[in-house]
C-alpha positions as a Markdown table, in Angstrom:
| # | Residue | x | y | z |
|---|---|---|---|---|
| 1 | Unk | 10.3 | -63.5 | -71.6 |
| 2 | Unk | 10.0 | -62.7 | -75.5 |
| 3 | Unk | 11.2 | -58.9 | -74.6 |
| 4 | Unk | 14.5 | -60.3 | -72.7 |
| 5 | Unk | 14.9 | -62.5 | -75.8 |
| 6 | Unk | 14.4 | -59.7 | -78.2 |
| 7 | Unk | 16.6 | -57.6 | -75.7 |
| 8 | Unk | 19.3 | -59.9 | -75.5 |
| 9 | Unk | 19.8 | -60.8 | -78.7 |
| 10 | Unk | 19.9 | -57.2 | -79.8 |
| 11 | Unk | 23.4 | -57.0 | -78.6 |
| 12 | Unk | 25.3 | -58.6 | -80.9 |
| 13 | Unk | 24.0 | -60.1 | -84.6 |
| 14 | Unk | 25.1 | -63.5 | -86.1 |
| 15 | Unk | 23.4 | -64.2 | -89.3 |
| 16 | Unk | 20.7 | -67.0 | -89.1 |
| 17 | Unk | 22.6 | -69.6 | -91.2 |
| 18 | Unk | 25.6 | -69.0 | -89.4 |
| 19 | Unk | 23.9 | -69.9 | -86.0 |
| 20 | Unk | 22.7 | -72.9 | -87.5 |
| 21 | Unk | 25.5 | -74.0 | -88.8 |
| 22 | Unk | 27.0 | -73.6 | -84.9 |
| 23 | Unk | 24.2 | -75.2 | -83.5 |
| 24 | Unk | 24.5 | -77.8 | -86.1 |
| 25 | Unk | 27.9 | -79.0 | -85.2 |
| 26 | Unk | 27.3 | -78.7 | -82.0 |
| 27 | Unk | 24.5 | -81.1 | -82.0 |
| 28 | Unk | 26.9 | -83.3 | -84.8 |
| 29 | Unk | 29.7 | -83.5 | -81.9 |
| 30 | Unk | 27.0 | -84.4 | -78.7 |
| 31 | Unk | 25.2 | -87.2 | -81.0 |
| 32 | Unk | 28.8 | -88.5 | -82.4 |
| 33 | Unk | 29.9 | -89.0 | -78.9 |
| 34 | Unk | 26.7 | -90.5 | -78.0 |
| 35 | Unk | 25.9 | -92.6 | -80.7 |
| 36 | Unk | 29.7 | -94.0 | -81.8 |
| 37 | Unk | 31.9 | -93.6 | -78.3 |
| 38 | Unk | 29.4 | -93.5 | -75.4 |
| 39 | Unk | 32.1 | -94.6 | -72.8 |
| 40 | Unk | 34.9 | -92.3 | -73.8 |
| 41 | Unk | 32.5 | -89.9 | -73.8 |
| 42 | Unk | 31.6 | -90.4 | -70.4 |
| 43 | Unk | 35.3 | -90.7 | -69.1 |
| 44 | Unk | 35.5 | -87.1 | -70.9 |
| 45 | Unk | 33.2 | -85.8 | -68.8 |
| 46 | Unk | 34.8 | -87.7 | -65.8 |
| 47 | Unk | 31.6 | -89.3 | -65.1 |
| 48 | Unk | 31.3 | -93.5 | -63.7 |
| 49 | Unk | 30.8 | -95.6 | -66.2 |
| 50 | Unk | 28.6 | -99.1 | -65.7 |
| 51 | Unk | 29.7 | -102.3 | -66.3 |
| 52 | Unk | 28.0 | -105.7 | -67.5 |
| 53 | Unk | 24.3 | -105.2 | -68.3 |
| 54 | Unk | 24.4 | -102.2 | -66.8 |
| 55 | Unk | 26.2 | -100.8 | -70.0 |
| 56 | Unk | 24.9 | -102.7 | -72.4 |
| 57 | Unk | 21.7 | -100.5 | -71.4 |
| 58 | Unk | 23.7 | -97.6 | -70.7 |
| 59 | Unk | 24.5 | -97.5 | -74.4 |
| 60 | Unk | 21.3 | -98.4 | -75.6 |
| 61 | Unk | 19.9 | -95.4 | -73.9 |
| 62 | Unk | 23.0 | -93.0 | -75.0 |
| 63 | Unk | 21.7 | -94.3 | -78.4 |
| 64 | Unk | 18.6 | -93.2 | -78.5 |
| 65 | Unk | 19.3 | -89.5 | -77.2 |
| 66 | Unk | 22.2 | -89.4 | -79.9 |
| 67 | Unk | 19.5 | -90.3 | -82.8 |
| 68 | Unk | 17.6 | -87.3 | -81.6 |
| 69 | Unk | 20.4 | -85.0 | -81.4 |
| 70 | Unk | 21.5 | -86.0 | -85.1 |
| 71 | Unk | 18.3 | -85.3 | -86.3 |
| 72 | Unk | 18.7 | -81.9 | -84.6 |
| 73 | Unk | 22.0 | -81.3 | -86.4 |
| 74 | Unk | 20.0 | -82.3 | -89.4 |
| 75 | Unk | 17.4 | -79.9 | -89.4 |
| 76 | Unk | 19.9 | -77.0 | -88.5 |
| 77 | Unk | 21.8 | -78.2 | -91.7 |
| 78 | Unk | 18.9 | -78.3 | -93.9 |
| 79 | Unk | 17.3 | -75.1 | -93.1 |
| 80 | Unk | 20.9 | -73.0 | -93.0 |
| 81 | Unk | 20.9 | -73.6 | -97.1 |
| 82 | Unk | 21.3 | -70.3 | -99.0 |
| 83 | Unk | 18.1 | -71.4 | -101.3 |
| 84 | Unk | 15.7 | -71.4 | -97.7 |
| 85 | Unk | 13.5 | -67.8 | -97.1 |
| 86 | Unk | 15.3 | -66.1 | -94.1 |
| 87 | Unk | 12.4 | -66.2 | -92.3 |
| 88 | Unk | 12.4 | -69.3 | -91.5 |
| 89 | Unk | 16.0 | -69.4 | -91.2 |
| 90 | Unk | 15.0 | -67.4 | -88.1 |
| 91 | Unk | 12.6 | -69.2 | -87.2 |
| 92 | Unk | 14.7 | -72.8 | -87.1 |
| 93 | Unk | 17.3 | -70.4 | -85.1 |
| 94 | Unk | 14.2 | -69.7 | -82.7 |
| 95 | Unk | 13.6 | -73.1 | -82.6 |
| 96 | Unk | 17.3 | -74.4 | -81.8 |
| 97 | Unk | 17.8 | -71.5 | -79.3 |
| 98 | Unk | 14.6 | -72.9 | -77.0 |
| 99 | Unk | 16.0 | -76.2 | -77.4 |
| 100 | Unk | 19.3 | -75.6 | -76.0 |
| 101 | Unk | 17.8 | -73.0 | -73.3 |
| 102 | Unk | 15.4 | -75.6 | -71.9 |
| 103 | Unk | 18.3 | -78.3 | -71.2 |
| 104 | Unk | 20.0 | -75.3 | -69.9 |
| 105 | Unk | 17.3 | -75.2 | -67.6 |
| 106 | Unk | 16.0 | -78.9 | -67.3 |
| 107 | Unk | 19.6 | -79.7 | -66.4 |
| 108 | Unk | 20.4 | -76.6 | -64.1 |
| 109 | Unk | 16.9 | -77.2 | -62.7 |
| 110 | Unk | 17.5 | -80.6 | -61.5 |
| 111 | Unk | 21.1 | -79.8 | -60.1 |
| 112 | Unk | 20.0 | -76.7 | -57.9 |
| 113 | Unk | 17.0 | -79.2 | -56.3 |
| 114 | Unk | 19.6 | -81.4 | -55.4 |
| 115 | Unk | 18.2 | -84.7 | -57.9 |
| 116 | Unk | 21.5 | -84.6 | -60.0 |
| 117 | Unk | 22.9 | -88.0 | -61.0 |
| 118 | Unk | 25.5 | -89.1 | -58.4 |
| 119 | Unk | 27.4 | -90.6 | -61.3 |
| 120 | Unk | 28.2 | -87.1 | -63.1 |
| 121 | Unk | 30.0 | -84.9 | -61.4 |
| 122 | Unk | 29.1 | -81.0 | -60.9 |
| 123 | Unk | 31.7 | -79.7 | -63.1 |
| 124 | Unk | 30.9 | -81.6 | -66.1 |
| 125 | Unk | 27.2 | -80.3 | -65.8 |
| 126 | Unk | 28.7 | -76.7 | -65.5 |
| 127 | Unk | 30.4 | -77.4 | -68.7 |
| 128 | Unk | 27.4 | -78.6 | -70.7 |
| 129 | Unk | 25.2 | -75.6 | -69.2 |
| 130 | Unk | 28.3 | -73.0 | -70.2 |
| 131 | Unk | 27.6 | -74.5 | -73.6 |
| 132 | Unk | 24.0 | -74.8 | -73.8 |
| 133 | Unk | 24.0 | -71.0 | -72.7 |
| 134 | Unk | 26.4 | -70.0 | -75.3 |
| 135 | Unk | 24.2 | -71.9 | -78.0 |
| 136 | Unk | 20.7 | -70.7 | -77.1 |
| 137 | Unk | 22.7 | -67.2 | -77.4 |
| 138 | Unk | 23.8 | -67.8 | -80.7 |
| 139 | Unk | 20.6 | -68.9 | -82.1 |
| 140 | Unk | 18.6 | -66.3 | -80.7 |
| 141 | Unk | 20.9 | -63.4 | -82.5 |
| 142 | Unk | 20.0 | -65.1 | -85.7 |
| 143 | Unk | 16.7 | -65.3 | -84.8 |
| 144 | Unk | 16.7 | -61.4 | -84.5 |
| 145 | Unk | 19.0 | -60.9 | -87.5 |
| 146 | Unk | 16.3 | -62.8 | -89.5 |
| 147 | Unk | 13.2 | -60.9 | -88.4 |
| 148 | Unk | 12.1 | -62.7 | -85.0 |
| 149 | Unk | 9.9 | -64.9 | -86.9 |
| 150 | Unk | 7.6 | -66.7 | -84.8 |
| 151 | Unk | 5.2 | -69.8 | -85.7 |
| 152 | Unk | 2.1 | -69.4 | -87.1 |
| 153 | Unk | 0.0 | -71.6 | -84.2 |
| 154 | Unk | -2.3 | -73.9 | -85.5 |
| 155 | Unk | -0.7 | -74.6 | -88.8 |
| 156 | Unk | -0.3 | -77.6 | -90.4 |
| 157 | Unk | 2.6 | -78.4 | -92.9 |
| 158 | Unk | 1.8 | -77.5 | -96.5 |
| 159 | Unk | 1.3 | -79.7 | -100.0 |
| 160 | Unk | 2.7 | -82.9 | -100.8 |
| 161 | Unk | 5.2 | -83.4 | -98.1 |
| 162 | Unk | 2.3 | -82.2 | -95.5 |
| 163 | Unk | 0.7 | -85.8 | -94.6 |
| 164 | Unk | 4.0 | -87.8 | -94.7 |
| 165 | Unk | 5.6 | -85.3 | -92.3 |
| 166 | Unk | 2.6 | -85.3 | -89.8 |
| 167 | Unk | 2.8 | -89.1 | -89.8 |
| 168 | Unk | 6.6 | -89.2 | -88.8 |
| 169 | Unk | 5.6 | -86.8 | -86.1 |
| 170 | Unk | 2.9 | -89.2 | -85.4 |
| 171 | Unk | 5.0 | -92.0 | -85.0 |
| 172 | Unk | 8.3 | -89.9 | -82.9 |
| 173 | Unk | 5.6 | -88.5 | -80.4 |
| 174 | Unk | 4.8 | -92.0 | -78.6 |
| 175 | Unk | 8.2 | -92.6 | -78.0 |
| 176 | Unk | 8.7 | -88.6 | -77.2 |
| 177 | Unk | 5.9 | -89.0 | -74.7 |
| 178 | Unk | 6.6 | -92.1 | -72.6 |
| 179 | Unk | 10.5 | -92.0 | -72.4 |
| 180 | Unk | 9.5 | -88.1 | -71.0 |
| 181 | Unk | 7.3 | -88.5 | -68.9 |
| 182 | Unk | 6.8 | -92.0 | -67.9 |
| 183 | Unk | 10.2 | -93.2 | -68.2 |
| 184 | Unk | 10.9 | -96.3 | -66.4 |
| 185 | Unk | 7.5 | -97.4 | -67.2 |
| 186 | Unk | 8.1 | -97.0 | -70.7 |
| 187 | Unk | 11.5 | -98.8 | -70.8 |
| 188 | Unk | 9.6 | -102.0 | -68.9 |
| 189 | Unk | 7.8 | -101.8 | -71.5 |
| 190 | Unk | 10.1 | -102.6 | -74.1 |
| 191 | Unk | 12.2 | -104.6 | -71.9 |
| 192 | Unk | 10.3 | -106.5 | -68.6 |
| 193 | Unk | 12.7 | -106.8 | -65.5 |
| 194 | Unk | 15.8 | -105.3 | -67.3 |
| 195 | Unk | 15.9 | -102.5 | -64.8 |
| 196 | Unk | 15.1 | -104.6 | -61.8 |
| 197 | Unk | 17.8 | -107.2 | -62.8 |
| 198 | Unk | 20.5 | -104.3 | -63.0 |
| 199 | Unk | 22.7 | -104.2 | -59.4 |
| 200 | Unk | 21.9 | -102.3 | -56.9 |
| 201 | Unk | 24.8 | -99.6 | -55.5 |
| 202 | Unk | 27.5 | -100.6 | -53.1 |
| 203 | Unk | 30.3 | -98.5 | -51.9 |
| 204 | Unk | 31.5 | -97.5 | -55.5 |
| 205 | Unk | 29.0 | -96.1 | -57.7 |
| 206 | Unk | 30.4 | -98.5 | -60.4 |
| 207 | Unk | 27.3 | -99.8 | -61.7 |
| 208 | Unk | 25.0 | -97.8 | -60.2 |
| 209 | Unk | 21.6 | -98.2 | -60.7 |
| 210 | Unk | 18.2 | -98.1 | -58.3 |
| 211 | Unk | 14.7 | -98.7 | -59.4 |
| 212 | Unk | 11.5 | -98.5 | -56.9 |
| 213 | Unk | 11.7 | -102.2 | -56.3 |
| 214 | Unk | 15.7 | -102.0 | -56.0 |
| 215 | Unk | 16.2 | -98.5 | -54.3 |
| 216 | Unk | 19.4 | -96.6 | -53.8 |
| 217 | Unk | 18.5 | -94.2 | -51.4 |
| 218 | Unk | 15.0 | -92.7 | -50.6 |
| 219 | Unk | 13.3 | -92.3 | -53.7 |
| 220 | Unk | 13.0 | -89.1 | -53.7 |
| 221 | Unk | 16.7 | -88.6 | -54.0 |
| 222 | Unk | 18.6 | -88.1 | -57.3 |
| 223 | Unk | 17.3 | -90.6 | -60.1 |
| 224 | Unk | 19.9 | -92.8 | -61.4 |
| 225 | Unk | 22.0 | -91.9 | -64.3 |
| 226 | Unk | 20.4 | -94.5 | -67.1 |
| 227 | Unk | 16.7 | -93.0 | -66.1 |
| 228 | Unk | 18.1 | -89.6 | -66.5 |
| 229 | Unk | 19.2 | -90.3 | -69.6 |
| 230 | Unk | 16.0 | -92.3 | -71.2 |
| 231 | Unk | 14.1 | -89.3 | -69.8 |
| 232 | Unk | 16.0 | -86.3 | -71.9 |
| 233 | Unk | 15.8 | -88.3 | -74.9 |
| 234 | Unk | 12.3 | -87.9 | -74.7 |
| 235 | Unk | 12.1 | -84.5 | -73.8 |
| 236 | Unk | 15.0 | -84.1 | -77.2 |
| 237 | Unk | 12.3 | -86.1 | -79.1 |
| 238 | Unk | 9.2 | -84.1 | -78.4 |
| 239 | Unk | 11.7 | -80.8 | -79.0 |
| 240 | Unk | 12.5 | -82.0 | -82.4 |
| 241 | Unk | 9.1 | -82.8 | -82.8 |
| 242 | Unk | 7.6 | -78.6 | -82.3 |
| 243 | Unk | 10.6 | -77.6 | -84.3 |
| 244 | Unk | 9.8 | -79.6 | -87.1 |
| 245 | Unk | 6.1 | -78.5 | -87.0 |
| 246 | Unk | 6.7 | -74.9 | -86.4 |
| 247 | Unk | 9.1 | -74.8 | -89.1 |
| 248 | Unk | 6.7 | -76.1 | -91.3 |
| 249 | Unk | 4.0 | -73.8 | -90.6 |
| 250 | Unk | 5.8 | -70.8 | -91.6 |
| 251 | Unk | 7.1 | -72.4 | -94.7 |
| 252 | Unk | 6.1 | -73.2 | -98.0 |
| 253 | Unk | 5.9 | -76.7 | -99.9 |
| 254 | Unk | 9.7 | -76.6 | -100.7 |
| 255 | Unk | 10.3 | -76.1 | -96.6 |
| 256 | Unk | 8.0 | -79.1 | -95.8 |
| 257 | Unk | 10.1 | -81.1 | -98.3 |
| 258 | Unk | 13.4 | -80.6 | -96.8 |
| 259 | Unk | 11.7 | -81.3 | -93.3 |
| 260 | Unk | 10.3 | -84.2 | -95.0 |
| 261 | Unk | 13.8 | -85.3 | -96.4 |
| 262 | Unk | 15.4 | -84.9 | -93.1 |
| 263 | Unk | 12.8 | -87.0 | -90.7 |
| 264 | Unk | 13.2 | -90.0 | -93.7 |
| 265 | Unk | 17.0 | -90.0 | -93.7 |
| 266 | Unk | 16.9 | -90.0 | -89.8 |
| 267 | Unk | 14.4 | -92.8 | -89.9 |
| 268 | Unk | 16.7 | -95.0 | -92.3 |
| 269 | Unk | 19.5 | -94.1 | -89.6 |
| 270 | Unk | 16.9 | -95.8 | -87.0 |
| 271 | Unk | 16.5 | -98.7 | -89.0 |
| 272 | Unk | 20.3 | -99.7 | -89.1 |
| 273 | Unk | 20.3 | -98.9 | -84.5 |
| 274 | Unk | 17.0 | -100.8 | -84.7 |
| 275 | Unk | 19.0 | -104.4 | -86.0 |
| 276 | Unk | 21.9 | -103.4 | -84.0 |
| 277 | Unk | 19.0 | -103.6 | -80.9 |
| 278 | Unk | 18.4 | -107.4 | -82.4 |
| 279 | Unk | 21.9 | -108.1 | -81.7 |
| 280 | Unk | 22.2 | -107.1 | -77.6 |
| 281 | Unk | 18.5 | -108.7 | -77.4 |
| 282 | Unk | 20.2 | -112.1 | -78.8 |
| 283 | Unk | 23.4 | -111.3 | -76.7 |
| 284 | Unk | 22.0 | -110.5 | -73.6 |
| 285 | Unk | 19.0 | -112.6 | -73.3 |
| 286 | Unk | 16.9 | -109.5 | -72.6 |
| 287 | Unk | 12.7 | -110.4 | -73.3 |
| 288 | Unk | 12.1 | -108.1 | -76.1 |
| 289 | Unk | 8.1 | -108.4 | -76.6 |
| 290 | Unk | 7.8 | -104.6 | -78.2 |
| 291 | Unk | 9.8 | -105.3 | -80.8 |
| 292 | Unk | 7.7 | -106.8 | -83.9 |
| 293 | Unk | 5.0 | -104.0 | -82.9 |
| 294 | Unk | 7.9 | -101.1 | -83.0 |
| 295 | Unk | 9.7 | -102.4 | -86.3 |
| 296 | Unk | 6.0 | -102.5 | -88.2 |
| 297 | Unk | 5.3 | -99.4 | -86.8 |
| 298 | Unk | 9.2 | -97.9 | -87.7 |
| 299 | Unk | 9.2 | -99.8 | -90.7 |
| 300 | Unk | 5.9 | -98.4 | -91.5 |
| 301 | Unk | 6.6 | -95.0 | -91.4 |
| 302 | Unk | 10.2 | -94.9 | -92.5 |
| 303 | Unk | 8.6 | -96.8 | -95.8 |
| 304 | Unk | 6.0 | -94.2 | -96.4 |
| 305 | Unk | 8.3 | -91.3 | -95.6 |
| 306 | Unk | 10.9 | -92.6 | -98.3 |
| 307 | Unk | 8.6 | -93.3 | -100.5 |
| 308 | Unk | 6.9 | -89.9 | -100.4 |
| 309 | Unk | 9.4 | -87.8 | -101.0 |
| 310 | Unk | 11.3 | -90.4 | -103.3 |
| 311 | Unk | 8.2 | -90.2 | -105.7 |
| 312 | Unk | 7.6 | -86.6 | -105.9 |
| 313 | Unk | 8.8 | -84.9 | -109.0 |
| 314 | Unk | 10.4 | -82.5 | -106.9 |
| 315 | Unk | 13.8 | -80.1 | -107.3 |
| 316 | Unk | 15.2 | -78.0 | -105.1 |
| 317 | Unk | 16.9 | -75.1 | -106.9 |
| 318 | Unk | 18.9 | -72.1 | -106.5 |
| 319 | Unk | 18.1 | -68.8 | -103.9 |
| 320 | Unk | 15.8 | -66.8 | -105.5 |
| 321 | Unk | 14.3 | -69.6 | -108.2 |
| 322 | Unk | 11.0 | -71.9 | -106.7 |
| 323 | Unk | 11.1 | -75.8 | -107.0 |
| 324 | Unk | 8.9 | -77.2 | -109.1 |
């Protein structure tokens, strides 16, 4: 696999910053659409859209996977600065490439067994994988242009930033974990009976939606749209989650500290979704019993995160000059 890489992206160089600065607006333009205009961005890709609680939920979930995607965009942005080593510029290319080559094929993988939403059609999937593709390219000719930097395995962040870094981590992986792999679990967690109070199909697929206690379908058919969704943020989450940690482990001090900078300004972005959550909880009546528990534990971290790298007499300087 690493030789057809290595092969592959032998055939035509793009510098490492410049294929993060693609894969950064890239990931800018996904998690806009997501986060800002989820509907439009749905009728763009000619896809149903849900009414009543249905999207309310819908954009809930579009949230979260936009969140994760920003920070992606983020960490692309931070690491293509001319003042960061170029081996780990190559190494965050390495790191954007697999992300974008493993929705390629978590996407392509669930359209050629035949569990593809109903709700988005085949061409707009083509699209995204056309793109994905293209990306995963780009990235991995910077990662060769760099110096195929790889992580070092086993390698915990370095200095000051280290701890606060591990503990945002930490706190991303629980919610990586169960919206990945036990999705609809996870999201009764947060929100008892939601799912089973959403309608069940009729001869549109406006609204769409099918649990195991409301199915649409045998249930081993295509998973509904919403649960697709919850499911990739995850799977977005825990990929942010080994870039940020492999990054780091090739780095030095002043790498963990833009890392570091990153997670806490995506946090604070968090916080502001996190009250906008209070609001459809209040509007739609939904039983919310997670939510004291998530902001301490949000709170929590984002506080500590801030206040790490706030505190640290630390300035990051020109190419070829080291932060004190």
């Amino acid at each position: 696999f690493f030789f057809f890489l290595r092969s592959a992206a032998h055939q035509r160089m793009v510098s490492p910053s410049a294929a993060l600065r693609a894969s950064q607006w890239v990931s800018l333009g996904f998690s806009t659409g997501m986060l800002y205009f989820p509907t439009k961005m749905m009728e763009a890709y000619k896809a149903e859209t849900f009414e009543g609680d249905a999207a309310t939920l819908f954009t809930f979930a579009l949230g979260i996977f936009g969140l994760q995607l920003f920070l992606s965009s983020m960490m692309a942005a931070a690491m293509a600065r001319d003042a960061v080593p170029k081996h780990v510029q190559s190494l965050s290319c390495f790191c954007q490439g697999l992300g974008w080559l493993f929705f390629a094929l978590n996407d392509g993988a669930l359209y050629a067994r035949g569990l593809w939403p109903h709700a988005m059609p085949p061409e707009s999937l083509q699209v995204n994988l056309g793109i994905f593709v293209a990306l995963a390219a780009i990235c991995f000719s910077g990662w060769a242009e760099g110096g195929y930097e790889v992580p070092d395995m086993g390698v915990l962040p370095e200095g000051r930033p280290a701890l606060p870094l591990v503990v945002a981590c930490a706190n991303l992986l629980f919610f990586g974990v169960g919206c990945a792999f036990f999705t609809e679990a996870f999201v009764d967690l947060f929100l008892p009976g939601v799912l089973q109070s959403l309608p069940a199909p009729t001869t549109s697929a406006r609204g769409f939606f099918s649990t195991k206690e409301v199915p649409a379908g045998p249930l081993e058919g295509a998973p509904p749209l919403l649960l697709l969704i919850f499911a990739n943020a995850g799977k977005c989450i825990l990929v942010n989650i080994a870039s940020l940690l492999s990054i780091a482990s090739v780095g030095d001090e002043t790498v963990a500290y833009r890392l570091l900078r990153v997670v806490s300004l995506a946090n604070v972005f968090y916080l502001g979704m996190f009250s906008r959550e209070g609001v459809l909880a209040v509007a739609t009546g939904w039983p919310s019993p997670m939510r004291l528990s998530t902001f301490v534990q949000c709170f929590g971290t984002t506080y500590y995160c801030c206040a790490s790298f706030a505190g640290m007499p630390f300035t990051l300087l020109q190419e070829g000059r080291k932060a004190k």
